[in-house]
DOPA-400428 format. One line per 3 residues: number of its first residue (from 1); their letters; for each residue x, y negated, z negated of C-alpha. Coordinates in steps of 0.25 Angstrom, whole numbers, plus 5000, padded with zeros to 4 digits. Layout:
NUM> a> X/Y/Z ~ ... $
//
This chain:
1> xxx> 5078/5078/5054 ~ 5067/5066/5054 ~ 5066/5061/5038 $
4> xxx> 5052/5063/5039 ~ 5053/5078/5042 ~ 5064/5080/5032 $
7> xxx> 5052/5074/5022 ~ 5043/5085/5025 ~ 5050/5096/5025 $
10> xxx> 5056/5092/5012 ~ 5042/5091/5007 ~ 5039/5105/5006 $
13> xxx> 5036/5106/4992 ~ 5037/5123/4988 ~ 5026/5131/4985 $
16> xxx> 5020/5128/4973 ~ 5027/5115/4967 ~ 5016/5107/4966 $
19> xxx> 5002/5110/4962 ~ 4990/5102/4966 ~ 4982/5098/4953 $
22> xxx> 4971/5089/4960 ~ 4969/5083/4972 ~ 4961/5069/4977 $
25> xxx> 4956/5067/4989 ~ 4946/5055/4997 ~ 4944/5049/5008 $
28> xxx> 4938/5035/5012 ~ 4933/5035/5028 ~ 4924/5021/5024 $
31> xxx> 4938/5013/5024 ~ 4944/5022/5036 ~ 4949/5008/5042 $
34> xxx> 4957/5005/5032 ~ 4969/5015/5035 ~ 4968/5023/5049 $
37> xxx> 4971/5023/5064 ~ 4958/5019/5071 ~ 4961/5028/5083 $
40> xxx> 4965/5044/5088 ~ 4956/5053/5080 ~ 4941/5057/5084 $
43> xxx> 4935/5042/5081 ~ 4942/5036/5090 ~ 4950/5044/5098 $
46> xxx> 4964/5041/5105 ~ 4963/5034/5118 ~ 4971/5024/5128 $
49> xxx> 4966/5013/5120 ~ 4967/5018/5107 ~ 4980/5020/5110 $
52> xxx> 4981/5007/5115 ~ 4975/5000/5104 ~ 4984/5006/5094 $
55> xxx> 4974/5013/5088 ~ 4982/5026/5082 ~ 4991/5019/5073 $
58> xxx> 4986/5017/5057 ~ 4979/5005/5054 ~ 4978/5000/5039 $
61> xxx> 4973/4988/5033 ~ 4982/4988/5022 ~ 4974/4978/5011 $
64> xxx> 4966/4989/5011 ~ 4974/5001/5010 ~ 4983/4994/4998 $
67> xxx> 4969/4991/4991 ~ 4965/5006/4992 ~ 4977/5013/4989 $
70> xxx> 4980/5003/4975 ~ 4966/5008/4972 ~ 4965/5022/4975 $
73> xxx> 4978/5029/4971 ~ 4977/5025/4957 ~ 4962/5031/4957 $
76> xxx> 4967/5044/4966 ~ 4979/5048/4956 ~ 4971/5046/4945 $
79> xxx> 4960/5054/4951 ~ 4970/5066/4957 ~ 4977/5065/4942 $
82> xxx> 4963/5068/4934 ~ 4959/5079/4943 ~ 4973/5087/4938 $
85> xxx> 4969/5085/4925 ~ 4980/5076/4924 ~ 4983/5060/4921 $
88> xxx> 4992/5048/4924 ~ 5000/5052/4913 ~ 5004/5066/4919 $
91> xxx> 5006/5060/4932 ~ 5022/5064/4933 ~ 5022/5058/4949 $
94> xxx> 5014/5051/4959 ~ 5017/5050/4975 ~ 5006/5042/4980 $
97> xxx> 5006/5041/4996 ~ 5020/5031/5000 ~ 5009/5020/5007 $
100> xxx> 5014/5006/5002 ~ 5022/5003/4990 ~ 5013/4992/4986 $
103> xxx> 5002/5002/4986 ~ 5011/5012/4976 ~ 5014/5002/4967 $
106> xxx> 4999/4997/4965 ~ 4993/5011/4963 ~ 5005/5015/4952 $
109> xxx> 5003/5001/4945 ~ 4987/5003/4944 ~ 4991/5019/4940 $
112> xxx> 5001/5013/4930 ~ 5012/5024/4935 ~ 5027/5020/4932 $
115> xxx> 5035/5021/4947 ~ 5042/5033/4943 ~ 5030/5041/4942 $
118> xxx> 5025/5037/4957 ~ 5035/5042/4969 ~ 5036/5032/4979 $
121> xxx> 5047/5033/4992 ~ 5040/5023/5001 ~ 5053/5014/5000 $
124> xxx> 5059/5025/5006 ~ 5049/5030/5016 ~ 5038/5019/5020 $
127> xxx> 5025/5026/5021 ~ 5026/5040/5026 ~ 5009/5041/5026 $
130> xxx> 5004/5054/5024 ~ 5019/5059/5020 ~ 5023/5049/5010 $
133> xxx> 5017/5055/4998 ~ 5021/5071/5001 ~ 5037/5064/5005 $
136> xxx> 5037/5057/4992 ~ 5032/5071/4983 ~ 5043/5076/4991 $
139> xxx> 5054/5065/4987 ~ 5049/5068/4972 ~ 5051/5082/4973 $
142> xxx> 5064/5080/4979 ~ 5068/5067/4967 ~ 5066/5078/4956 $
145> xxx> 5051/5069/4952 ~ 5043/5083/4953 ~ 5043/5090/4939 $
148> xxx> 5037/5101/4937 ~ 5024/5099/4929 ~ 5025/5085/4935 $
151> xxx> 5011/5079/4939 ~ 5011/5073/4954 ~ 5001/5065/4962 $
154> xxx> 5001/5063/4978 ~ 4992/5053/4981 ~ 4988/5045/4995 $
157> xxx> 4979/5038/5004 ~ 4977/5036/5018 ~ 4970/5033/5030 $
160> xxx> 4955/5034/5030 ~ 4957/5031/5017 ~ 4960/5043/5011 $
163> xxx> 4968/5047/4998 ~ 4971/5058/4991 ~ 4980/5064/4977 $
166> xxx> 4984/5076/4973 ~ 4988/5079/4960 ~ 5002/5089/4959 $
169> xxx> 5009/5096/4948 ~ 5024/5100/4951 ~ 5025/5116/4948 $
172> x> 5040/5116/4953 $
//
């Protein structure tokens, strides 16, 4: 079996685990160019020179992604945390999305959160995308990091730019 479908179907977390406290959610379309693939969906749809171009494969000016990322996922946990009523100080775990390590280390130095409260497998993995921060909760769970009563954050950004939190406590 693939290692990535392995992932996945060790991921199912079972009913009721986990329940969502607050979630963050927003989206920049002004600064789309900054992560995205220019070409294959309604804007520009796929054609012979599109394909030919290269034009389906993710672009990314990466100044530009560090700069965002360092900025925005201390504001997003901190934000995702106040909404559940909760703080920093109860923050028992966070996964951020598995992007880029420099990036990781930046936003938990400006959060002031020791390494052993932030879950990090990108040595491991590389980046995984949109999966890397549901494998790492998984990896968690399966470590024994997932206490019951535990605060969790998820927390990620992407293409368009987009990012988005949620805030988690462990039932089970």
């Amino acid at each position: 079996m693939a290692p990535g479908r392995r992932c996945c179907k060790a991921a199912r977390v079972p009913p009721g685990a986990l329940r969502l406290l607050a979630h963050v959610w927003a989206s920049d379309g002004s600064k789309a160019q900054v992560i995205m693939v220019p070409a294959g969906g309604s804007r520009q749809p796929a054609s012979a020179e599109t394909v030919a171009q290269g034009a389906h494969f993710l672009r990314m000016q990466g100044g530009s992604v560090y700069r965002f990322a360092v900025r925005t996922l201390p504001v997003l946990v901190q934000e995702v945390l106040a909404r559940a009523g909760r703080s920093l100080a109860d923050l028992s775990l966070l996964i951020p999305h598995q992007a880029n390590g420099r990036i990781i280390e930046a936003a938990v130095r400006k959060l002031g959160l020791p390494p052993e409260r932030v879950a990090v497998n990108l040595e491991r993995y590389g980046n995984t995308s949109s999966a890397s921060v549901l494998m790492a909760l998984d990896e968690a769970r399966q470590q024994g990091r997932l206490r019951a009563g535990d605060t969790v954050v998820l927390a990620a950004f992407g293409a368009g730019l987009t990012w988005a939190a949620v805030a988690l406590e462990v039932k089970a």
